[in-house]
C-alpha positions in Angstrom: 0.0 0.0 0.0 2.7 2.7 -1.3 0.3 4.0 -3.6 -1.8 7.0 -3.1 -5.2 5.6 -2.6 -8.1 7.3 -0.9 -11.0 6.4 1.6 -13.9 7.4 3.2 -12.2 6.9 6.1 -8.9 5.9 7.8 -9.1 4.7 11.5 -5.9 5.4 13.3 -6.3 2.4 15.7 -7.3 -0.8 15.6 -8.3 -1.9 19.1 -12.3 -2.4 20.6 -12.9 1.4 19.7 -11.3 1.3 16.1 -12.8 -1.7 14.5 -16.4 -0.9 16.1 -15.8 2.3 14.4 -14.7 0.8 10.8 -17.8 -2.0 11.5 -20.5 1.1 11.3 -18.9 2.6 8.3 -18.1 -0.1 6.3 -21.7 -1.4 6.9 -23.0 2.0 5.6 -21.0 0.6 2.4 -18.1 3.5 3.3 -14.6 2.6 2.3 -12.6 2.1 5.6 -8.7 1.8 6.6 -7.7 0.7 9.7 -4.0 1.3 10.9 -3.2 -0.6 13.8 0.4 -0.8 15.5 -0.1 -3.5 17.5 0.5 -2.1 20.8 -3.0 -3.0 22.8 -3.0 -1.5 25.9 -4.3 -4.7 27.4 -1.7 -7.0 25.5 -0.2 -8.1 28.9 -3.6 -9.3 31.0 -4.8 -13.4 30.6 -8.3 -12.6 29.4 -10.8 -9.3 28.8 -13.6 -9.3 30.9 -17.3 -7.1 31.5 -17.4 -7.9 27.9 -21.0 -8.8 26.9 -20.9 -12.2 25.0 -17.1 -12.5 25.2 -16.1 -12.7 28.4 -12.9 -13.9 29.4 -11.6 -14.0 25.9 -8.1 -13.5 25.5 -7.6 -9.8 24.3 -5.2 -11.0 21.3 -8.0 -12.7 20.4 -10.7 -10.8 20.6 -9.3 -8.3 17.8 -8.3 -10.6 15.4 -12.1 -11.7 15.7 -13.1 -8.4 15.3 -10.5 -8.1 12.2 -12.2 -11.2 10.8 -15.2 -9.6 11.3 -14.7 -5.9 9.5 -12.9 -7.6 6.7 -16.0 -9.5 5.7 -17.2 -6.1 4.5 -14.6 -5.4 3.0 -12.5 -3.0 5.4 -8.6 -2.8 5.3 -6.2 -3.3 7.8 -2.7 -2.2 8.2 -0.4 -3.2 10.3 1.5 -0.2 10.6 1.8 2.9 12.7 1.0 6.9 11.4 4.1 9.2 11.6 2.2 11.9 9.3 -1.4 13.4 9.5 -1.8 16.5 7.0 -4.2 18.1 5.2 -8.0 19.1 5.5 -11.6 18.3 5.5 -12.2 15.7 2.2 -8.1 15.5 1.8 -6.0 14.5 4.4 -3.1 12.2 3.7 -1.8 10.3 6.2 1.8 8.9 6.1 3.0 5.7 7.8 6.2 4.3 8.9 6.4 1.9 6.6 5.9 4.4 3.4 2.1 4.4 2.9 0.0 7.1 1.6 -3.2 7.3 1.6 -6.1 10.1 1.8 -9.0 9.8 3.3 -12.2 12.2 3.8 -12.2 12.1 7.4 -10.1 10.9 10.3 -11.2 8.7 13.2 -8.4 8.2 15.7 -8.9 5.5 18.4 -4.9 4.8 19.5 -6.0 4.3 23.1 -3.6 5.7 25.9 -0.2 4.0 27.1 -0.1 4.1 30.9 2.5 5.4 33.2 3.3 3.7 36.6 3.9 5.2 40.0 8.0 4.7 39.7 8.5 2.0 42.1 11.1 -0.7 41.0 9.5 -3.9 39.3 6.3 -2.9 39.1 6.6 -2.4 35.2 7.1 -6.0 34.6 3.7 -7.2 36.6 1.9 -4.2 34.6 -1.3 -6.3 33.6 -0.9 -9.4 35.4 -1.1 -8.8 39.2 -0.3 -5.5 38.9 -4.0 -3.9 38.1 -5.7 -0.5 38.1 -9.7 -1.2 37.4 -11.4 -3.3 39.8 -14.3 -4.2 37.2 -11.1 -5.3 34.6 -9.4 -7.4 37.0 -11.3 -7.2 39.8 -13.1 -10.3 40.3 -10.0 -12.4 39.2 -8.5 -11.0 42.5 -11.3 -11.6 44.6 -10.8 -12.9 48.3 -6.7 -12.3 48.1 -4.5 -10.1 49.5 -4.0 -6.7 47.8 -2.0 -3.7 48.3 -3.0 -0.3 47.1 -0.4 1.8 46.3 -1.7 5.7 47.7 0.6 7.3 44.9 -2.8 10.2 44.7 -4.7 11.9 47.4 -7.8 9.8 45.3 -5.5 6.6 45.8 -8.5 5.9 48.6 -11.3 5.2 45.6 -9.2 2.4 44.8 -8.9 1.2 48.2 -12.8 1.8 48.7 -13.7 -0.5 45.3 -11.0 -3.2 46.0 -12.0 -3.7 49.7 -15.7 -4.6 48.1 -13.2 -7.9 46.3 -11.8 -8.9 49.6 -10.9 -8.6 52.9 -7.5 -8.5 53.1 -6.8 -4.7 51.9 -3.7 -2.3 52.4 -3.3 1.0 51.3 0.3 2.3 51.0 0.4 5.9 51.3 3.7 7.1 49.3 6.0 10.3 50.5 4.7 13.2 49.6 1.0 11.8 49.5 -1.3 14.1 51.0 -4.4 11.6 51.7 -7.6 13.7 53.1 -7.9 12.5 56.9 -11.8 12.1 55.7 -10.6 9.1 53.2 -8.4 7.4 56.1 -11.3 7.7 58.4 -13.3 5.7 55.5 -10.0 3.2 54.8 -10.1 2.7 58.9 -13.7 2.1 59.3 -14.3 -0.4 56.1 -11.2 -2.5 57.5 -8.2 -1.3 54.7 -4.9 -0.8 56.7 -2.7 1.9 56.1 1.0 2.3 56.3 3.5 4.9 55.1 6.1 5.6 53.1 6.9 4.8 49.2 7.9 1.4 48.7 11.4 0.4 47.9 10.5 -2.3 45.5 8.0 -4.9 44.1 9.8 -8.6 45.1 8.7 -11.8 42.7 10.3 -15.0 43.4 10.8 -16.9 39.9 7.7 -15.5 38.3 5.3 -15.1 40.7 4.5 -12.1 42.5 5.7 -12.1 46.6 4.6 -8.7 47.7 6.4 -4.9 48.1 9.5 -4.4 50.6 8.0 -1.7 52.3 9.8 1.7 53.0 10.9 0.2 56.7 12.7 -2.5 54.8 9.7 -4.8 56.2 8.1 -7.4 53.2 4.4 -7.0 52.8 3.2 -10.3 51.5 1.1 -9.2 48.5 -0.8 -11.5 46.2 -1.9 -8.1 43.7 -0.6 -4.8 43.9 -3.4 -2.1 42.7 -1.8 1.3 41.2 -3.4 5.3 39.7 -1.4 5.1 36.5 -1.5 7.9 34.6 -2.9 7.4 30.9 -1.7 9.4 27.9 -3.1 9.8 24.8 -1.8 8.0 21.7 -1.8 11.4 19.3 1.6 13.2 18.9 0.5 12.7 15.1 -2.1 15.1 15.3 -0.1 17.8 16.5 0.5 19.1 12.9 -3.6 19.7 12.6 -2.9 21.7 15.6 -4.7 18.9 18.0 -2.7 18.2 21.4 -3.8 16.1 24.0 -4.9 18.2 27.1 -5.1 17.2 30.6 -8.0 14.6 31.7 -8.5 16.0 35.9 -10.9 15.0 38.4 -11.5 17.0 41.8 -8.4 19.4 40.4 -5.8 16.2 39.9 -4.5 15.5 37.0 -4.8 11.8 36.6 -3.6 11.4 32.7 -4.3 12.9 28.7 -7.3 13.3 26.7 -8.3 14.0 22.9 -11.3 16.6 23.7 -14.0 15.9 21.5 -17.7 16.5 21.5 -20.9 14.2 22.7 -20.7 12.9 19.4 -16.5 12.4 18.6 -15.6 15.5 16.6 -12.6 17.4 17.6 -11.6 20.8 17.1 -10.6 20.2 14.1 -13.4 19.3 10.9 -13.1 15.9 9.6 -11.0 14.6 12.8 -12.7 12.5 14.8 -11.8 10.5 18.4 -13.4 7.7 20.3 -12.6 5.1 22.9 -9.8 5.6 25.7 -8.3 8.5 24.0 -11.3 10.4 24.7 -11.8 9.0 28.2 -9.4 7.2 30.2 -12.4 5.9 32.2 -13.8 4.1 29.6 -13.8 0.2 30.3 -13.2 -2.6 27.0 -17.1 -2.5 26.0 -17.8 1.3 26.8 -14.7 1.9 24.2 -16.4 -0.6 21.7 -19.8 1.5 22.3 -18.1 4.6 21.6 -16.6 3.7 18.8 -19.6 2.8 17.3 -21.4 5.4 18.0 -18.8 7.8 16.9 -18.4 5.6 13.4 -22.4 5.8 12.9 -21.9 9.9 13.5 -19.3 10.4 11.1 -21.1 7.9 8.1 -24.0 10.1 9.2 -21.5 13.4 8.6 -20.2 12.1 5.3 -24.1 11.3 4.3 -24.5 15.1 4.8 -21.7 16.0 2.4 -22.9 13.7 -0.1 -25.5 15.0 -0.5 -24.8 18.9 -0.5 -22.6 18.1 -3.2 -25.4 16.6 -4.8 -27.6 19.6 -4.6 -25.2 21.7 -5.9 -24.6 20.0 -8.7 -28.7 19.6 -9.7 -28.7 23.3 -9.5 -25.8 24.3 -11.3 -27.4 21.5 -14.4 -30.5 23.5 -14.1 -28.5 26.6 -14.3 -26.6 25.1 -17.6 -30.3 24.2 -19.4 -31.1 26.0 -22.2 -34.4 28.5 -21.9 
């Protein structure tokens, strides 16, 4: 796909949010592109779950399904990553690593975020597997096991609240510098979450499975799952030649990540640039990304519909303008 060749659309993305996107164009008969670089933000957990009629499935799995699924309609996929976004409504060409052009009509970008972790030695490596960060994601898996929540943010508590609901064994690890409302370690005290101080020193594993967090005393805290506030970015330094940056995503004045700010119905600030899943919303779960996805690909067919068929009046009237009287 060197060539020049030009879409309806070209989906920047190719996780739950993307292909539900390409699924309601490319039912609406609009040619679709999907670039995907293969960097799910999931890729590390066993299964994907509160996902209605697939739950559990691995997450590898469930987009190569959903590939399956798209292509039946004839959408493309490739597997590439965008280095180049120019252009303007009807005409942007976008530019890939691996030398593709293509132009599409409008732009739906659904990269997802990449996370960053509180920076406590080894907790990287356990990033999806008993390291979590969304009780109704991992949750249940965890249920009934010991658990440590790391208080990296003075909102470190809500984790603390949601997690205690899994089990009974709950800590919350207020790090240095961790201002944590009295109010919330009132709540922590009275639902039965312990609380100790001070940033841990590391995350220990013996061969490859988890042992707990060496504490900032030097004591070991037997963990089975450690619980962290990471802070999600937006996958979109490519749209920063349209003049799109990410902007900060807050909540009671705490910044807690990155955002794409688009309206109730995807559009950006910019015409013919759309946004949908976790790039819009780091709160979205797996199926609230699908459903935004589709609902954003259903707004933009319904967009290009509109075009269509301006164009098309204009063009009756300027024939009735070239008639002979």
């Amino acid at each position: 796909m060197s060539e020049d060749k030009a879409y309806d659309v070209v989906v920047v993305g190719g996780g739950v949010a993307g292909l539900s996107g390409a699924m309601a164009l490319c039912r609406s008969r609009r040619s679709v592109l999907v670039i995907d670089a293969g960097e799910p933000r999931n890729a590390a957990a066993g299964g994907a779950h509160n996902y209605l009629g697939r739950e559990g499935v691995n997450p590898s799995e469930l987009l190569e399904i959903g590939r399956d699924e798209v292509a039946t309609y004839g959408v493309d996929v490739l597997d590439d990553r965008v280095l180049d976004l120019s252009g303007e409504l009807d005409s942007f060409v976008v530019t890939t690593a691996g030398g593709s052009r293509v132009t599409a009509r409008r732009i739906l970008v659904t990269g997802g975020v990449v996370d960053e972790l509180p920076d406590v030695p080894g907790l990287a490596d356990r990033w999806g597997r008993d390291v979590l960060h969304c009780p109704y994601c991992h949750g249940w898996e965890v249920r009934d096991q010991r658990i440590a929540v790391l208080g990296s943010t003075p909102m470190s508590s809500h984790q603390g609240l949601l997690f205690r609901q899994l089990s009974d064994d709950v800590v919350l690890v207020v790090h240095d510098g961790v201002e944590m409302p009295e109010a919330e370690l009132e709540k922590m005290r009275a639902i039965g979450v312990r609380i100790v101080t001070g940033t841990p020193q590391e995350v220990i594993t013996q061969g490859d499975a988890l042992v707990g967090l060496r504490l900032a005393d030097g004591s070991v805290l037997e963990r089975d799952a450690i619980v962290v506030a990471s802070q999600p970015h937006a996958r979109a330094d490519f749209l920063a030649p349209l003049g799109i940056e990410p902007e900060p995503f807050e909540v009671n004045g705490l910044t807690f990540g990155s955002v794409v700010r688009v309206d109730p119905n995807g559009a950006t600030a910019r015409p013919g640039v759309f946004a949908a899943g976790n790039a819009t919303d780091i709160s979205m779960t797996l199926m609230a990304s699908a459903a935004h996805g589709n609902h954003v690909g259903a707004w933009i067919n319904a967009d290009l519909a509109a075009a269509d068929a301006a164009r098309a009046v204009a063009d009756h009237r300027a024939r009735r303008l070239e008639r002979p009287r």
